[in-house]
C-alpha positions as CSV (number, residue, x, y, z in Angstrom):
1,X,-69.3,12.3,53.6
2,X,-68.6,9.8,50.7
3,X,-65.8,7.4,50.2
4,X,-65.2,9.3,47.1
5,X,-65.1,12.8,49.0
6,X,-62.4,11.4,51.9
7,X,-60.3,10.0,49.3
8,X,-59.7,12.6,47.2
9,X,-59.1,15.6,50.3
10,X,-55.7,14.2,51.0
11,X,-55.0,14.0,47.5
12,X,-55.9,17.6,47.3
13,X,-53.7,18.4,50.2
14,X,-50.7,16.6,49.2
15,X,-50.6,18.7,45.5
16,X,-51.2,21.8,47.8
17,X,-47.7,20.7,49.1
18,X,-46.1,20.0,46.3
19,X,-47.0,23.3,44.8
20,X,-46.1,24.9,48.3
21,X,-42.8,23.2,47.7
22,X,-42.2,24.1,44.1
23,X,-42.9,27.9,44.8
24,X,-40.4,27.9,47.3
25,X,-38.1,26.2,45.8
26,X,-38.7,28.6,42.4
27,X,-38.9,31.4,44.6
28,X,-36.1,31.0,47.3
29,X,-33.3,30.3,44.5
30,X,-33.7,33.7,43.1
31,X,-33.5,35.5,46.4
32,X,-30.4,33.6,47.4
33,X,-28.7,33.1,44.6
34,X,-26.1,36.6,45.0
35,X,-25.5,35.6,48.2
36,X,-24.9,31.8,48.0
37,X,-22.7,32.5,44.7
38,X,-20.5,34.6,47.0
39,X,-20.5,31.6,49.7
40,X,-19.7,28.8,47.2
41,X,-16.8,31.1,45.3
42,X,-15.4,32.2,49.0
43,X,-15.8,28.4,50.3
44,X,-14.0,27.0,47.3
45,X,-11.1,28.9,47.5
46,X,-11.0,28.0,51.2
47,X,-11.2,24.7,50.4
48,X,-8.0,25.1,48.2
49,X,-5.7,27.3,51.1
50,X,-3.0,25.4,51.7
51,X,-2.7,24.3,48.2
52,X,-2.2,27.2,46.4
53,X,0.1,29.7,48.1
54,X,-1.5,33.1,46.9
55,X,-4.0,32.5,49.4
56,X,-2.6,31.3,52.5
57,X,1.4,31.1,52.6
58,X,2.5,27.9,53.4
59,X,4.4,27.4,56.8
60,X,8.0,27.1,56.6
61,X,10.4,25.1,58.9
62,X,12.5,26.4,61.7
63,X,15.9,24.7,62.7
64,X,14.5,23.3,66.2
65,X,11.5,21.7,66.9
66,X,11.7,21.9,70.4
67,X,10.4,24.9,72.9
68,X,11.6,28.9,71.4
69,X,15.2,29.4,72.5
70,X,14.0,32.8,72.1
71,X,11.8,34.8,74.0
72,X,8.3,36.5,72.4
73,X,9.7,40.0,72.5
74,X,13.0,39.2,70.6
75,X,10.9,37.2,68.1
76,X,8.5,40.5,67.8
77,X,11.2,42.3,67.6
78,X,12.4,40.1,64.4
79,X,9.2,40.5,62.8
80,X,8.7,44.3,63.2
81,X,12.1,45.2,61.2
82,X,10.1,43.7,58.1
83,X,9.2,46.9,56.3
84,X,6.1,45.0,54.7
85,X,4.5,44.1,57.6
86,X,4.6,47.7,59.5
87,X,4.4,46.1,62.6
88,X,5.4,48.8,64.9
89,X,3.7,47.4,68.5
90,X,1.5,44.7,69.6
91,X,-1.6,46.3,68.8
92,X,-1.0,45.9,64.7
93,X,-1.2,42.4,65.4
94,X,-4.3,40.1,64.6
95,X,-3.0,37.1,65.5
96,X,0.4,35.4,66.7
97,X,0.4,31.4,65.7
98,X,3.0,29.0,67.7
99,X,3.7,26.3,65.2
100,X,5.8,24.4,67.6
101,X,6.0,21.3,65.5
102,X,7.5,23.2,63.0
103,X,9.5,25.7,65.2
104,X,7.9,28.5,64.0
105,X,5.8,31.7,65.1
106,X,3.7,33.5,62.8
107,X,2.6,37.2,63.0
108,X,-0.2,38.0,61.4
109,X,-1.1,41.9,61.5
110,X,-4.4,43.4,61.2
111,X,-3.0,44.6,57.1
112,X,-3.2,40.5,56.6
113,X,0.6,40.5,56.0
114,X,2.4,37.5,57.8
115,X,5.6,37.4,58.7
116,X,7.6,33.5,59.8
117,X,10.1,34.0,61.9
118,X,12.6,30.9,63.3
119,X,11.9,30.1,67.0
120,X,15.5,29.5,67.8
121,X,17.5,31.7,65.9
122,X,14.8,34.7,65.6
123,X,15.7,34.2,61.6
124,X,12.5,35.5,59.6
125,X,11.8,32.5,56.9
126,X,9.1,34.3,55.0
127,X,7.2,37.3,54.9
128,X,3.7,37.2,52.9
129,X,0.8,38.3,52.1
130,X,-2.2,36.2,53.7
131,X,-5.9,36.4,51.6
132,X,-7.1,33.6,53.7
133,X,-8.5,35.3,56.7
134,X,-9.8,38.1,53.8
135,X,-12.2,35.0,51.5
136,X,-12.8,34.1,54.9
137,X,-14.5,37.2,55.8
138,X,-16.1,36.9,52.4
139,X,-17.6,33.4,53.0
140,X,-19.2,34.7,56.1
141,X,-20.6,38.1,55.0
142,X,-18.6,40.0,57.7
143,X,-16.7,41.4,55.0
144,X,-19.5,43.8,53.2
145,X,-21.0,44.7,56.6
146,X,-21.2,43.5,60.5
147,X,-25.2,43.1,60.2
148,X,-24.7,41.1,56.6
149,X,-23.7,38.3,58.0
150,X,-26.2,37.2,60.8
151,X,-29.1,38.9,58.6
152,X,-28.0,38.1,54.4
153,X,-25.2,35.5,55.1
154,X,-27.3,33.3,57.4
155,X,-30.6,33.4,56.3
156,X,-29.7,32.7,52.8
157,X,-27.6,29.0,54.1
158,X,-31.1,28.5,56.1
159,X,-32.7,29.2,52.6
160,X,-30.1,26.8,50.8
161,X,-30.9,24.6,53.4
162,X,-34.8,24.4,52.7
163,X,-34.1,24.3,48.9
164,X,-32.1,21.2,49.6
165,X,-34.9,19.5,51.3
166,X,-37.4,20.3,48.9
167,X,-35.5,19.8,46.1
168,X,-34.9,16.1,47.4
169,X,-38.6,15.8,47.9
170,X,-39.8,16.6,44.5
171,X,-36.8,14.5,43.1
172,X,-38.1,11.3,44.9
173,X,-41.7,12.2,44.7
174,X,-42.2,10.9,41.0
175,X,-40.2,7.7,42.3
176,X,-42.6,7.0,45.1
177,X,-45.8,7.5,42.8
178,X,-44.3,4.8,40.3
179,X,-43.9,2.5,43.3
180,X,-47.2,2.7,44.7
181,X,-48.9,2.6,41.3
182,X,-46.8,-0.7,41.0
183,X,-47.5,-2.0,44.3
């Protein structure tokens, strides 16, 4: 084999990869692109929850900030004579957050309502409606479907992932080439 000949087959190989690269690139933007505009638009209003009260209500304060005066049934109790929320046992309920800082529970039922209620007088502060958990659900893929999100959801951030990479490489490649031409 020739000097020539051993030269130029890594210079063949390396614009093998850099087509390999672009195709993918080209290629793996369009087959992402519905899904990863539903991550971004989900994962900016996430981003932006405890800012803007339509989607996540903000936590109110309770009179005391020490342990509930009250106990967890009497604070239920408080929370299911909220029409809204149509709590009517502890099944309906997704969640129950102790904000003990702030002396206040939250119920959250599985229809996303929320209702505040004061640790120590059993005084309901707020009752809203929470979209947080819902863009959350959105983000992830869960929302549309149980199989979206572990077979559309995830592949398409491992795609984002690989246009990242080789979207860095063919930024820097034209850079490198100038600096070895130079050198």
């Amino acid at each position: 084999m020739t000097k020539a000949a051993s030269l130029a087959r890594p210079r063949r190989s390396r614009i093998r990869l850099q087509v390999l690269l672009r195709q993918i690139h080209h290629w793996g933007s369009i087959v992402v692109a519905l899904p990863l505009i539903v991550m971004i638009g989900a994962g900016l209003l996430l981003m932006l929850k405890k800012e803007i009260d339509w989607i996540q209500p903000p936590t109110q304060r309770g009179v005391s900030q020490d342990l509930p005066a009250l106990s967890l049934e009497a604070l239920f109790a408080a929370a299911k004579a909220v029409p809204e929320a149509a709590f009517t046992d502890w099944r309906d309920l997704e969640r129950v957050d102790f904000k003990a800082s702030k002396g206040v529970v939250k119920f959250v039922g599985e229809s996303r309502w929320e209702v505040q209620v004061d640790t120590a007088t059993g005084e309901v502060l707020q009752v809203a409606y929470r979209r947080s958990d819902l863009i959350e659900s959105i983000h992830d893929g869960s929302f549309f479907a149980d199989w979206a999100k572990l077979y559309l959801f995830l592949p398409a951030g491992v795609v984002l992932l690989l246009l990242w990479l080789t979207g860095l490489y063919l930024f820097f490649l034209p850079h490198v080439k100038r600096w070895r031409k130079r050198r």
